[in-house]
Backbone bond lengths (Angstrom), bond angles and torsions (degrees), N, CA, C in turn:
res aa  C-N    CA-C-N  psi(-1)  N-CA   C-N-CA  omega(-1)  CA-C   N-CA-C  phi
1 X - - - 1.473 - - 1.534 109.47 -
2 X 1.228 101.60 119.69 1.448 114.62 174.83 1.968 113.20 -38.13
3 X 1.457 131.06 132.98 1.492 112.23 157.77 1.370 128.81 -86.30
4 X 1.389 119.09 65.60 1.346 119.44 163.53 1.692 123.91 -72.49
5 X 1.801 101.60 128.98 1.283 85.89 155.50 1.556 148.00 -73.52
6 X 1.367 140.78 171.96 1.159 155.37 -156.87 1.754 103.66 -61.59
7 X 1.130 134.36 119.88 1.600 149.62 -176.56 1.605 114.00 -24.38
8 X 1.925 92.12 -39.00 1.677 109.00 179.66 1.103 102.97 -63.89
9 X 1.104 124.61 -105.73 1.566 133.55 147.00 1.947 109.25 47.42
10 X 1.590 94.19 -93.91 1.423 99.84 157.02 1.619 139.61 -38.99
11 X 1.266 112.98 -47.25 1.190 125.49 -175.82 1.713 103.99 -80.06
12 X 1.160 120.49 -33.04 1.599 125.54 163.95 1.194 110.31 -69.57
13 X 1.269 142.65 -5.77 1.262 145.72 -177.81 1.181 106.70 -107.64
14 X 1.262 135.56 -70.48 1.237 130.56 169.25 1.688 113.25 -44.02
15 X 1.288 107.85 -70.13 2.023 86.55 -175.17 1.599 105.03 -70.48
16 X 1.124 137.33 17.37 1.233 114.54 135.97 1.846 129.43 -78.41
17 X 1.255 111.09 -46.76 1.101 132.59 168.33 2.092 92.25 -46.02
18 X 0.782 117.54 -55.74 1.631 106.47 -167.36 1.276 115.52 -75.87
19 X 1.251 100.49 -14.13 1.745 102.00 170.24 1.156 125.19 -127.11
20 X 1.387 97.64 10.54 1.760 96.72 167.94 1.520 114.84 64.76
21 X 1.402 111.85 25.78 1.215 117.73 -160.47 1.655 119.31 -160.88
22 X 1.178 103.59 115.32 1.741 90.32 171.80 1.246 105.90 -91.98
23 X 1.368 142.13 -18.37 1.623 124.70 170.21 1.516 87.86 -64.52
24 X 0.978 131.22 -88.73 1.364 122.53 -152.35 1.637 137.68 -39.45
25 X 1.835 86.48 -26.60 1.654 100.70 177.55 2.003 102.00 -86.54
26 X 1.413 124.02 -4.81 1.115 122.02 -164.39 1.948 88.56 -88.40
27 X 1.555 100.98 -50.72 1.322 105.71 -179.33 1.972 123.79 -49.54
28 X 1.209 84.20 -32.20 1.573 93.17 176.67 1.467 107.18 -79.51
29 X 1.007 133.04 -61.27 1.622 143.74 169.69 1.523 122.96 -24.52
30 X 1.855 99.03 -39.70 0.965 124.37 -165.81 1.893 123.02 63.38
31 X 1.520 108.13 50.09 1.407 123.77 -175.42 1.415 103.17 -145.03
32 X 1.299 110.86 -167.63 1.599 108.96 -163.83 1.552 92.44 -104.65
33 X 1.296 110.45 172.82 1.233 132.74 173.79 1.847 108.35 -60.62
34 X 1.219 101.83 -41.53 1.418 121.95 -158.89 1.891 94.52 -71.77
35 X 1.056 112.00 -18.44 1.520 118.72 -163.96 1.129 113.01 -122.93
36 X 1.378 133.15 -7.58 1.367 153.99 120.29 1.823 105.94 -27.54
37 X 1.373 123.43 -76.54 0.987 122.24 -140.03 1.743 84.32 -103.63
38 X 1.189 128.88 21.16 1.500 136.67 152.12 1.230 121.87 -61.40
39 X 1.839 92.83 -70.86 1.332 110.83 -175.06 1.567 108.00 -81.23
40 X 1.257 134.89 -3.40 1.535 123.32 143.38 1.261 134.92 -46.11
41 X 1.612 104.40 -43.65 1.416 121.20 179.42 1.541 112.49 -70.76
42 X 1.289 105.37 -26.81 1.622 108.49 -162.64 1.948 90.55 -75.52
43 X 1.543 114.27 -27.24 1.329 123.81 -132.95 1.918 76.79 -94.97
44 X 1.494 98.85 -40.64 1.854 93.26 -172.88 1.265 114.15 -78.78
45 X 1.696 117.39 -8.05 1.353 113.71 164.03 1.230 118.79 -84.54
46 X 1.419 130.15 -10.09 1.350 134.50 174.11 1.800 95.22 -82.12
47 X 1.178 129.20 -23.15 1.151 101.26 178.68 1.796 109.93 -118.84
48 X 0.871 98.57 3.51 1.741 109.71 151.31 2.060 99.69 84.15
49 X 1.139 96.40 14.07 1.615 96.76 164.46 1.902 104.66 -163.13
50 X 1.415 94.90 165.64 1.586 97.32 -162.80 1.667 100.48 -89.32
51 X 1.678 103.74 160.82 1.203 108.14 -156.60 1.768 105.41 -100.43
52 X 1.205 86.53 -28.12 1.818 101.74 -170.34 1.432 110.99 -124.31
53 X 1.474 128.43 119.24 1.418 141.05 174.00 1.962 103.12 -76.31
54 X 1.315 104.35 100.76 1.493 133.30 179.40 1.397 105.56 -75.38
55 X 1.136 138.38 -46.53 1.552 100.04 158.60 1.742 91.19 -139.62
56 X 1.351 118.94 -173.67 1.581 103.53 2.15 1.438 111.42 -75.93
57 X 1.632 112.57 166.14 1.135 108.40 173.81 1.666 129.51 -56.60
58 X 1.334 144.18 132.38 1.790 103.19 25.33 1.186 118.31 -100.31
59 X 1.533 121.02 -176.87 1.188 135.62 -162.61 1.977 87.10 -68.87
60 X 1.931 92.10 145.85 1.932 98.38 178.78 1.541 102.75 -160.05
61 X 1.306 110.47 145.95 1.121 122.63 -171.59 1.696 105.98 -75.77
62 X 1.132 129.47 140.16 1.379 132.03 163.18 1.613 111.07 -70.98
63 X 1.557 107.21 170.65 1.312 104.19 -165.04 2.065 94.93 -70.85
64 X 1.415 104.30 -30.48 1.729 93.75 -176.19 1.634 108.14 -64.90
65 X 1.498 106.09 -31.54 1.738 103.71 -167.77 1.780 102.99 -64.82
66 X 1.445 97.03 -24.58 1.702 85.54 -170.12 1.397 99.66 -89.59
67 X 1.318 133.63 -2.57 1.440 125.77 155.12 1.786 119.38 -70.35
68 X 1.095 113.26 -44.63 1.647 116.03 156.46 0.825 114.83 -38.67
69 X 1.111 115.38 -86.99 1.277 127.13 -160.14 1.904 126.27 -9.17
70 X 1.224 82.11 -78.45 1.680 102.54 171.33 1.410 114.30 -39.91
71 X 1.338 111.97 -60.56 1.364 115.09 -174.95 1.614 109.98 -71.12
72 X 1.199 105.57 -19.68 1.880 100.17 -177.85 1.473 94.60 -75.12
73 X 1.444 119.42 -53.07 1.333 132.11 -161.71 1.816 106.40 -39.31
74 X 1.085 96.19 -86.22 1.945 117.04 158.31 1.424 105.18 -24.27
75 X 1.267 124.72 -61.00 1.157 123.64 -171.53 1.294 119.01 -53.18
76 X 1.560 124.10 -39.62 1.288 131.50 167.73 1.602 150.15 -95.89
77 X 1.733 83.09 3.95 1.428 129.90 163.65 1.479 99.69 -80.19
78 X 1.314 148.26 -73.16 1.370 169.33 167.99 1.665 94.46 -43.58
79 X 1.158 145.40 -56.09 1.272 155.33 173.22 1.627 97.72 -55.19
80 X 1.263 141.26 -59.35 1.280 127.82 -140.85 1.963 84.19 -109.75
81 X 1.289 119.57 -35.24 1.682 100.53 163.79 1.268 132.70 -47.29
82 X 1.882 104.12 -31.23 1.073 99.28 -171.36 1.721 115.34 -83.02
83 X 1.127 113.68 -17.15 2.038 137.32 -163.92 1.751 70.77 -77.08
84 X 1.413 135.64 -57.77 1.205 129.80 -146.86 1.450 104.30 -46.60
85 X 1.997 89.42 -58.41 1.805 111.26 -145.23 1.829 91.02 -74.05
86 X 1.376 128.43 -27.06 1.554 120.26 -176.08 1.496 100.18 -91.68
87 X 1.850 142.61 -21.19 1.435 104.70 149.64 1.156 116.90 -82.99
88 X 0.794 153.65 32.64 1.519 157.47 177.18 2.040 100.83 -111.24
89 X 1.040 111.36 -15.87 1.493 112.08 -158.06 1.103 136.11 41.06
90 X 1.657 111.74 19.45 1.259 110.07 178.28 2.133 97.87 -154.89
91 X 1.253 91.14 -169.24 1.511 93.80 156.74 1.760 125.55 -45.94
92 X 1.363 107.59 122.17 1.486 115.14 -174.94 1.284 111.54 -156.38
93 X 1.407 130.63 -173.22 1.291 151.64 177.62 1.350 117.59 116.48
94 X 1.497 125.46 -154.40 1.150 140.07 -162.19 1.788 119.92 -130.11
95 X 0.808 139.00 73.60 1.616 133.63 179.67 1.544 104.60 -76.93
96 X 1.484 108.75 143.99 1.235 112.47 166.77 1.770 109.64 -107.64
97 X 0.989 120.69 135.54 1.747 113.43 -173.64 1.577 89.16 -137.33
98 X 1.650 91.64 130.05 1.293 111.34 144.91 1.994 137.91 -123.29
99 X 1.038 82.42 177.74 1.900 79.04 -149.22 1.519 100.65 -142.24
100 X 1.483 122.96 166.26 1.431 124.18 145.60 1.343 124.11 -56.57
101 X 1.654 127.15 143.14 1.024 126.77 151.83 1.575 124.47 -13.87
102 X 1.417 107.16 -65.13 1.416 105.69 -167.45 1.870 107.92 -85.58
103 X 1.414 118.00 -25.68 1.199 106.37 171.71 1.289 123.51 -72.41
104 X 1.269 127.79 -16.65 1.526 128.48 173.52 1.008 118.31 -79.74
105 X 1.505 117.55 -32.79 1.800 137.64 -177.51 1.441 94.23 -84.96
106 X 1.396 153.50 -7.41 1.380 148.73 -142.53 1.269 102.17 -145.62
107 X 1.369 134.02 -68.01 1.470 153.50 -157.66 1.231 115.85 -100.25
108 X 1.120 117.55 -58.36 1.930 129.38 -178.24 1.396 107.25 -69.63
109 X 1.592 98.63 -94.57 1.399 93.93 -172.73 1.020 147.82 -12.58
110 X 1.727 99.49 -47.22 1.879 109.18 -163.93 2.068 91.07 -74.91
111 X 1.532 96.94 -8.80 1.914 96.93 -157.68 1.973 98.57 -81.10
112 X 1.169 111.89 -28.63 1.383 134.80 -141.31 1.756 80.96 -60.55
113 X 1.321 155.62 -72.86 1.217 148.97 -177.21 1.295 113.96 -43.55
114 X 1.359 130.99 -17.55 1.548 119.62 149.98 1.472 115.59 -55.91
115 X 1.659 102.84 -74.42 1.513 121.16 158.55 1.586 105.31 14.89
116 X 1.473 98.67 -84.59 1.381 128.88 -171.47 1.861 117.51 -59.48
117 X 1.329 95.33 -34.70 1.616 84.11 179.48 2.005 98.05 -77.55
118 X 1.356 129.52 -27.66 1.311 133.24 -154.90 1.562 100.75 -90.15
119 X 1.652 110.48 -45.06 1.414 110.21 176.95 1.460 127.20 -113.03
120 X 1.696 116.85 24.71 1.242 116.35 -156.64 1.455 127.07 -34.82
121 X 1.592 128.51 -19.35 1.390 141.33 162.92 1.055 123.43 -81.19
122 X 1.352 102.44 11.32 1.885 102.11 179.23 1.905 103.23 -134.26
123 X 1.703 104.71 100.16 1.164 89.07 -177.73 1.590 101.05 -103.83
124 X 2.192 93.73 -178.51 1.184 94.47 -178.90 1.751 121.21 -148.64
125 X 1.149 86.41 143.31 1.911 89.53 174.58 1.353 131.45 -89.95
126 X 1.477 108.70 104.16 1.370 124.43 -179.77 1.452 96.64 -56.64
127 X 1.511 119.87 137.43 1.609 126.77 115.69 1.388 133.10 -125.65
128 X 0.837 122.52 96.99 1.477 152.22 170.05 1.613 97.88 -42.57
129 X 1.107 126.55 106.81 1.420 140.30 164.86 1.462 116.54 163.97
130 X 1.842 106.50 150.87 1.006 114.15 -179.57 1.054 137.42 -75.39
131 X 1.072 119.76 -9.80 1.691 143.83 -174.44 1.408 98.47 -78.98
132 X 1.490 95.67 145.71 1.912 110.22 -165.85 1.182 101.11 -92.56
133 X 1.325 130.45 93.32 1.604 137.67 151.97 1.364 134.15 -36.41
134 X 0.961 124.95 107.57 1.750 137.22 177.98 1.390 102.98 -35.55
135 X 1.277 133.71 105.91 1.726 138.81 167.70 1.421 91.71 -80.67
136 X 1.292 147.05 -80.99 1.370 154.69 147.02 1.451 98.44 18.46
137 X 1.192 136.21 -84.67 1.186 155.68 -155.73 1.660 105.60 -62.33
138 X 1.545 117.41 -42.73 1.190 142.75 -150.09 1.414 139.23 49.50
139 X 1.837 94.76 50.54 1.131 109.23 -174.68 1.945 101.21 -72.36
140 X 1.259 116.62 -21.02 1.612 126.42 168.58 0.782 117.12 -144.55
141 X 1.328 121.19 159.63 2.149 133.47 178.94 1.453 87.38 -99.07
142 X 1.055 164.60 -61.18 0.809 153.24 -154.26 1.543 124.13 -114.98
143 X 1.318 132.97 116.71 1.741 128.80 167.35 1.261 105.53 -88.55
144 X 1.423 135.67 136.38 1.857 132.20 133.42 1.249 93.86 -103.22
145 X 1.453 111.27 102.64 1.745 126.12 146.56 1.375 102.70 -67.48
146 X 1.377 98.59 160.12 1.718 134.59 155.46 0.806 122.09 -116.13
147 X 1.475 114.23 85.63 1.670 105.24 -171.45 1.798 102.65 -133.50
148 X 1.486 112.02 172.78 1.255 117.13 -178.75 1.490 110.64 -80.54
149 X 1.507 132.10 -24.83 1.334 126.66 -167.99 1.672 85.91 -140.88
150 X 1.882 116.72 175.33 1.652 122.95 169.29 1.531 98.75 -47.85
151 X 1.181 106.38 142.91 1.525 130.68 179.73 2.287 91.34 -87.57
152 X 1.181 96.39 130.82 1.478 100.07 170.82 1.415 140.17 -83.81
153 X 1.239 101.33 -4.88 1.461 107.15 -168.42 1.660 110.05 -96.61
154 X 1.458 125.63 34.84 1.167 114.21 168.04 1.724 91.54 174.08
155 X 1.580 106.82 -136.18 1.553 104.85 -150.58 1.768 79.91 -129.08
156 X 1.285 120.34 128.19 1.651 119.21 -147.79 2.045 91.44 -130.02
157 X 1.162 85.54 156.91 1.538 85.11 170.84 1.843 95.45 -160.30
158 X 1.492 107.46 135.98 1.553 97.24 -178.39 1.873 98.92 -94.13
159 X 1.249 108.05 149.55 1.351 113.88 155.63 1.131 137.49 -105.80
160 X 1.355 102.31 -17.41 1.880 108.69 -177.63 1.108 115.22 -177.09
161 X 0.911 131.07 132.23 1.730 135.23 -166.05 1.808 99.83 -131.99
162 X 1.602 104.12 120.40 1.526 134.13 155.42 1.469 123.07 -44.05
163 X 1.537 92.10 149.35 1.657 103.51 170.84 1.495 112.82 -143.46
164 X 0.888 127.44 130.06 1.935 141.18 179.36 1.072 98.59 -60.22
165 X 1.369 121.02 117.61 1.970 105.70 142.60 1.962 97.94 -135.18
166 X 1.557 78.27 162.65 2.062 99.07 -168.79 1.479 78.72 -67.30
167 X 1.246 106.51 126.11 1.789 105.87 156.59 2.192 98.86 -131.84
168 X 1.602 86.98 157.15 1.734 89.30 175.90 1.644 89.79 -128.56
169 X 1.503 124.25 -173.50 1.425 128.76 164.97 1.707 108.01 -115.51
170 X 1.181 86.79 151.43 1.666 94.11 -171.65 1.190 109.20 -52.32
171 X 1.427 132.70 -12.93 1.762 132.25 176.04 1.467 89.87 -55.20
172 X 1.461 123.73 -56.21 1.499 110.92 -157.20 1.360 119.16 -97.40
173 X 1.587 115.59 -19.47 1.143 132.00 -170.21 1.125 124.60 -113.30
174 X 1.413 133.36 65.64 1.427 134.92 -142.50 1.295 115.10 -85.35
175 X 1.481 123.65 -25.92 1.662 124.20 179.37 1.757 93.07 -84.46
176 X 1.548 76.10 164.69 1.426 99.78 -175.29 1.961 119.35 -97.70
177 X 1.732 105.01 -0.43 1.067 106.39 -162.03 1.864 91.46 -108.66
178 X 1.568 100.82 163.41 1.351 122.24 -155.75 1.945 92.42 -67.01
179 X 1.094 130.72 148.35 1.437 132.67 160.12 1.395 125.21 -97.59
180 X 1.221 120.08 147.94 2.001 127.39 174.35 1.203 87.76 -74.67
181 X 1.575 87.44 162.78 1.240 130.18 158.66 1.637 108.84 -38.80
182 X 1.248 117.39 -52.91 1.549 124.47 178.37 0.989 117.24 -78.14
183 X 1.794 127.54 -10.36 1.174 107.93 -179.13 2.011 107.65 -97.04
184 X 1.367 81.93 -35.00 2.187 86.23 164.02 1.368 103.81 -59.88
185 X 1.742 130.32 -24.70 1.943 94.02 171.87 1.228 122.95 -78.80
186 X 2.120 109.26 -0.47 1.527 108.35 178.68 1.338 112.06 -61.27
187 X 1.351 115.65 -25.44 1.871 138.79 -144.95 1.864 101.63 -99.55
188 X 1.492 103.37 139.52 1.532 95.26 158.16 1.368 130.96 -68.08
189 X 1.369 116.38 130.64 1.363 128.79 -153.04 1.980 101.50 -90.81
190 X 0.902 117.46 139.78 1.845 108.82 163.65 1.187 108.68 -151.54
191 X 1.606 106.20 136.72 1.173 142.96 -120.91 1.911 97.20 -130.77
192 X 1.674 126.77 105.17 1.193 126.38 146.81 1.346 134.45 -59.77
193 X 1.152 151.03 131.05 1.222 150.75 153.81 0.959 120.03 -24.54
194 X 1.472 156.39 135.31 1.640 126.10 151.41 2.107 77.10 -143.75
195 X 1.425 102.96 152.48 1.714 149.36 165.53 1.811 73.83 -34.84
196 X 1.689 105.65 124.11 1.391 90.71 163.44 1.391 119.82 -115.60
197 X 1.747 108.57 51.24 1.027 136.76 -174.58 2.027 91.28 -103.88
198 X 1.119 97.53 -16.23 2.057 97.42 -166.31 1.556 93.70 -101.26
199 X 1.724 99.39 99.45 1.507 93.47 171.66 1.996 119.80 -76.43
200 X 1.733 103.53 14.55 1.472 104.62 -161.71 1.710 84.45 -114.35
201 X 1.087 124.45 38.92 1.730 123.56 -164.14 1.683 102.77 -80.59
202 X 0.879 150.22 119.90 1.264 166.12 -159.99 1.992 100.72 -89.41
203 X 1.639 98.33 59.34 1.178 94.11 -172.14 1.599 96.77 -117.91
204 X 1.795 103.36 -165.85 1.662 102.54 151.86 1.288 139.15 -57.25
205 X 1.186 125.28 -48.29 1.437 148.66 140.98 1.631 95.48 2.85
206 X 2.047 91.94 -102.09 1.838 81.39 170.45 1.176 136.14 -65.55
207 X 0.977 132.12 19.00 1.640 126.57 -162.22 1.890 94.01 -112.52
208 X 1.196 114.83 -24.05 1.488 127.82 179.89 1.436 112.37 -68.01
209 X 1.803 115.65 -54.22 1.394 142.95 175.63 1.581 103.64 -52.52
210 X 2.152 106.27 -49.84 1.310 77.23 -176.96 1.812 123.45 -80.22
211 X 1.629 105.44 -25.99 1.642 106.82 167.54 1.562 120.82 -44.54
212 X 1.673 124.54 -23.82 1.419 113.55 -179.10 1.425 101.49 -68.40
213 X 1.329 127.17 -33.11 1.335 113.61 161.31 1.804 151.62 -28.67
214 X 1.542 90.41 -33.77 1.526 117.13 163.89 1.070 128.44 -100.39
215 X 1.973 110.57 -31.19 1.131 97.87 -143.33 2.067 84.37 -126.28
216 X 1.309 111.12 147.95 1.853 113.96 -174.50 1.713 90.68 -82.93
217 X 1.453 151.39 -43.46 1.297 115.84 -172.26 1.551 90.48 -127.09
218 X 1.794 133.63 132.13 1.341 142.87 178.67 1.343 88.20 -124.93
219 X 1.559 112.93 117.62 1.284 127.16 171.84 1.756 105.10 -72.31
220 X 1.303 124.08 163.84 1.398 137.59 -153.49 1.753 88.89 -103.32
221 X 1.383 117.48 77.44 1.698 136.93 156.32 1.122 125.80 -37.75
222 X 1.409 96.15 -52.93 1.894 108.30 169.72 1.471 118.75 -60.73
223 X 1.496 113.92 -31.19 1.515 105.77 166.83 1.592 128.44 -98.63
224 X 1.740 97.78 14.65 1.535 88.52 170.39 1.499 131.02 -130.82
225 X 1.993 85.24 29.73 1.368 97.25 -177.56 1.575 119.59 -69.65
226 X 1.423 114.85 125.41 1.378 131.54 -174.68 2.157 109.59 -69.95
227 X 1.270 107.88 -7.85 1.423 100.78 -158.57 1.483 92.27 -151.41
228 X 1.528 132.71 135.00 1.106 133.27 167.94 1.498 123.73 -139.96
229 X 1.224 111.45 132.70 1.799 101.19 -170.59 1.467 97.91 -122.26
230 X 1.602 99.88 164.95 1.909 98.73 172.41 1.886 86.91 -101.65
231 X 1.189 93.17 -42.46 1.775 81.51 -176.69 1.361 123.08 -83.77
232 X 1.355 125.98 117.46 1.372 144.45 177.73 1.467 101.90 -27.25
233 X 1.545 110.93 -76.89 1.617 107.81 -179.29 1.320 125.43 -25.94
234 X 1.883 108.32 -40.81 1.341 100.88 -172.43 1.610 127.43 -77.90
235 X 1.484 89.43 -5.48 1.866 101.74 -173.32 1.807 98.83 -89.46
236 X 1.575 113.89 -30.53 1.089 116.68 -172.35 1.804 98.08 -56.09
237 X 1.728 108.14 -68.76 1.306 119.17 -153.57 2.139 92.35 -71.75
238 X 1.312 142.81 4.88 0.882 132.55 146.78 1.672 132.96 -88.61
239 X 1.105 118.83 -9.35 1.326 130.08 137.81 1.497 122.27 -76.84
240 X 0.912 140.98 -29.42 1.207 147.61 148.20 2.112 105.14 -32.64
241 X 1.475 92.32 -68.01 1.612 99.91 -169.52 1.574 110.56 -56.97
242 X 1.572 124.23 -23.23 1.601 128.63 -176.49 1.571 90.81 98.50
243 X 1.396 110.11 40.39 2.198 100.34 168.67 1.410 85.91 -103.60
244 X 1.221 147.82 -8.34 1.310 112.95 177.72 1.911 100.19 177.07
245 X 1.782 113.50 -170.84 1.240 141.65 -170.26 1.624 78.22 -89.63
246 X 1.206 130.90 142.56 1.322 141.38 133.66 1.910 122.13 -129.83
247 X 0.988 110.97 155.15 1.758 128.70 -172.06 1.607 105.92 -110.16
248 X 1.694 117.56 79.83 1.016 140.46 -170.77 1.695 112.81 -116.14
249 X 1.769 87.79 155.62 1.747 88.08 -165.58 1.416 99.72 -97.93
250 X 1.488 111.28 142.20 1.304 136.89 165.61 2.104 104.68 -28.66
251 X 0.560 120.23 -61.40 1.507 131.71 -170.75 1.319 112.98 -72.68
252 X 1.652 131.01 -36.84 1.228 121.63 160.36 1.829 115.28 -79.49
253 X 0.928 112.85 -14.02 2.106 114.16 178.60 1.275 104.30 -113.93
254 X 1.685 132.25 35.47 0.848 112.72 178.79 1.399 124.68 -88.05
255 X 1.073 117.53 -14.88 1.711 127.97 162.36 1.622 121.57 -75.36
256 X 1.203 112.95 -27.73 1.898 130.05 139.07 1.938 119.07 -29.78
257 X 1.310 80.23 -82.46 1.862 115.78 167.63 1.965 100.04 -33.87
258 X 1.303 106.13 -49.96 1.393 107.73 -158.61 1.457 103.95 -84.35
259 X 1.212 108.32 -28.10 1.747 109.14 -168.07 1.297 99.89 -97.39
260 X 1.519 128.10 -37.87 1.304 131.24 163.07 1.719 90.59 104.19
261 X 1.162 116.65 50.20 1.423 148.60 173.18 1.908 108.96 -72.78
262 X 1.635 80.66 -63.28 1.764 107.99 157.60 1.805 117.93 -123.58
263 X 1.352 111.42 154.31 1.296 122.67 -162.62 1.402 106.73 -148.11
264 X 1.618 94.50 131.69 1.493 91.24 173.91 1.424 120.17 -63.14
265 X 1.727 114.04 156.81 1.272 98.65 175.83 1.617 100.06 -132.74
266 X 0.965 129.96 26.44 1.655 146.09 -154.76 1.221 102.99 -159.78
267 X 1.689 98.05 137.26 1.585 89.14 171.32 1.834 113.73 -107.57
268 X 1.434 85.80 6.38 1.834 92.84 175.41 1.379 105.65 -105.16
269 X 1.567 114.58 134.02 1.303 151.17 -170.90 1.144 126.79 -112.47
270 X 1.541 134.38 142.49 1.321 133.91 165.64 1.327 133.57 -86.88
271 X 1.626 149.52 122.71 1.431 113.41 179.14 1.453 97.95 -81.46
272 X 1.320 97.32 158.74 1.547 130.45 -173.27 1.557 99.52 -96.92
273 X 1.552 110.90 -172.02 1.651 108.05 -177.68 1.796 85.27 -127.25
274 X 1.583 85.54 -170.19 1.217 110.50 -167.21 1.788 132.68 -60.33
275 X 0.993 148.17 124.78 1.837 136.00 135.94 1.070 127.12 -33.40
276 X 0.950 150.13 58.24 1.618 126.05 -156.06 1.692 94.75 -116.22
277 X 1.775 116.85 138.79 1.078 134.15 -171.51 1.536 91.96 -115.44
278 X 1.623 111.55 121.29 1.115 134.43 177.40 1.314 111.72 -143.72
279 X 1.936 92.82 152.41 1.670 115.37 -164.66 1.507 109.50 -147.68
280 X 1.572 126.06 150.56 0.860 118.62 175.72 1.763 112.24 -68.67
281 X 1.403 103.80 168.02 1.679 113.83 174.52 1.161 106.15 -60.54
282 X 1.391 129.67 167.49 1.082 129.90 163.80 1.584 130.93 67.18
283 X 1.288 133.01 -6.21 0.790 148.39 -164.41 1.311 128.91 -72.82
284 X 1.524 132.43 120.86 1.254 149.71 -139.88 1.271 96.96 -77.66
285 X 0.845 137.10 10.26 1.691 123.42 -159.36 1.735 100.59 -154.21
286 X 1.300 117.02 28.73 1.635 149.43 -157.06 1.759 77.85 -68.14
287 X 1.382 119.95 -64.62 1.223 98.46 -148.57 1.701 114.20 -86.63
288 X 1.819 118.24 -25.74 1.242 104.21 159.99 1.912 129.30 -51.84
289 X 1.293 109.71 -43.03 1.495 131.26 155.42 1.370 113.88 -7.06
290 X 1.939 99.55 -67.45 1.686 98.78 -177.99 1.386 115.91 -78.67
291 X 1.355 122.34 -14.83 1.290 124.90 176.40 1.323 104.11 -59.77
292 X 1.530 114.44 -36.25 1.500 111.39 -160.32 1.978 105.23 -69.40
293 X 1.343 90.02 -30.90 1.701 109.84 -162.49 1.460 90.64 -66.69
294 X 1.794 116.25 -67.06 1.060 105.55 -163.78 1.577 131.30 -57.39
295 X 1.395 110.05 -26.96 1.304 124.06 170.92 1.390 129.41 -42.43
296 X 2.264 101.36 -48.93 1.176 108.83 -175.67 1.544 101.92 -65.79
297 X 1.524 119.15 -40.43 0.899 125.20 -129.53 2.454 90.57 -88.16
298 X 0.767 109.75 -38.41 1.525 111.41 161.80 1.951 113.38 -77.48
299 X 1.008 125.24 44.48 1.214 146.44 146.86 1.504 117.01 -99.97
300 X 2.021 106.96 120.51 1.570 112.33 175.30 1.538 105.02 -20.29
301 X 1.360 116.77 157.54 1.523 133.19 137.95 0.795 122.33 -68.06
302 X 1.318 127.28 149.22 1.944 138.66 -171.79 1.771 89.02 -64.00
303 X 1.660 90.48 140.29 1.646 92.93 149.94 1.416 116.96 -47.32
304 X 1.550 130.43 153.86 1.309 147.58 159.18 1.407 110.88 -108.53
């Protein structure tokens, strides 16, 4: 017989360990603080050294607690998927996914009622933000980066990679034939944000550089944009309304694209970068994971 300690024990260890906190792990538990840091003690005498350095303050894992840790963590991640997927009688559990702003608000969401009819026992937690989340840590089971090359911080797989084109909506753009360079500086221009650390930014800027290519005079676009957003969504859903020309990716307007909501009006394009759905190694939840992959990954392609 294996020597494991007692379920409590563990489970007081870990949400303390994740929050750096025994009030907080007592609150989650739903027990006192005082009984929290009981069954720690009972848990560091089962392993014959202490897990957490108590002061000075703040609360810190010892070099053994940060060897636990992980493996308790997983362990009860992998433990409570599995209680899920056998009452459920079928495929179940919990994924956490995070995403960009605009791909979760654009791509997912509207998808998530497929999701649901294909995996109804497998739910999931959106977070929508741009900020790069610790997989390591397990702040998420799941990453979709946007990045230009494989993202490094885990085990990556790309699914689909974007392309820019100038689109307007028929409110503002009433012919059906392609426009110059001179005739988009007649038009209100709107303007995405991008890091102006990314000299490959799928903006006006480049989109001008690449038209001198075709075209003998490309008026200066980038300086006469009428409308500017930091958030993508908001430039999307203002081209959408007829406020202006925007330089949008194939994969977020593709239900736009299809109804002809938005329309290209250029026949020169940007490539875009990557999707890539990434996970740490090893990971307890390996087989809901590929469900998630394979799913995205048998979904139409964006209009072109």
């Amino acid at each position: 017989m294996r020597n494991l300690p007692p379920l409590t024990e563990l489970r007081a260890f870990e949400a303390a360990a994740r929050h750096m906190s025994f009030k907080l792990a007592a609150a989650e538990l739903g027990v006192t603080p005082t009984a929290i840091s009981h069954q720690i003690k009972l848990l560091e005498r089962h392993c014959g050294q202490p897990l957490f350095r108590r002061r000075p303050r703040p609360l810190a894992l010892t070099w053994a607690g940060e060897q636990l840790f992980p493996v308790i963590r997983d362990g009860l991640e992998s433990f409570g998927e599995a209680m899920s997927t056998v009452c459920a009688g079928g495929a179940g559990g919990r994924l956490r996914i995070t995403a960009t702003n605009a791909f979760a608000a654009r791509w997912l969401v509207p998808r998530l009622p497929l999701w649901r009819q294909t995996h109804p026992h497998l739910k999931l937690d959106i977070v929508g933000t741009d900020t790069v989340l610790d997989l390591k840590s397990g702040e998420a089971d799941i990453a979709i980066r946007y990045a230009v090359k494989m993202p490094p911080d885990g085990v990556a797989i790309e699914t689909m990679r974007d392309t820019f084109h100038v689109v307007a909506s028929p409110k503002l753009v009433t012919t059906r034939r392609m426009l110059s360079p001179a005739d988009l500086a007649r038009l209100p221009l709107i303007d995405a944000q991008w890091p102006p650390t990314d000299s490959n930014a799928p903006n006006w800027q480049r989109w001008q550089r690449a038209a001198r290519a075709r075209h003998k005079a490309v008026p200066d676009l980038a300086a006469l944009a009428t409308l500017s957003f930091r958030e993508e969504l908001h430039a999307i859903e203002a081209a959408i309304a007829g406020q202006g020309v925007a330089i949008c990716s194939n994969v977020l307007i593709g239900p736009e694209l299809a109804s002809g909501a938005l329309r290209p009006v250029s026949r020169i394009t940007l490539p875009g970068y990557g999707f890539y759905i990434v996970r740490r190694d090893g990971h307890p939840k390996l087989a809901s994971i590929m469900a998630f992959i394979a799913w995205v990954e048998a979904e139409p392609a964006p209009p072109q």
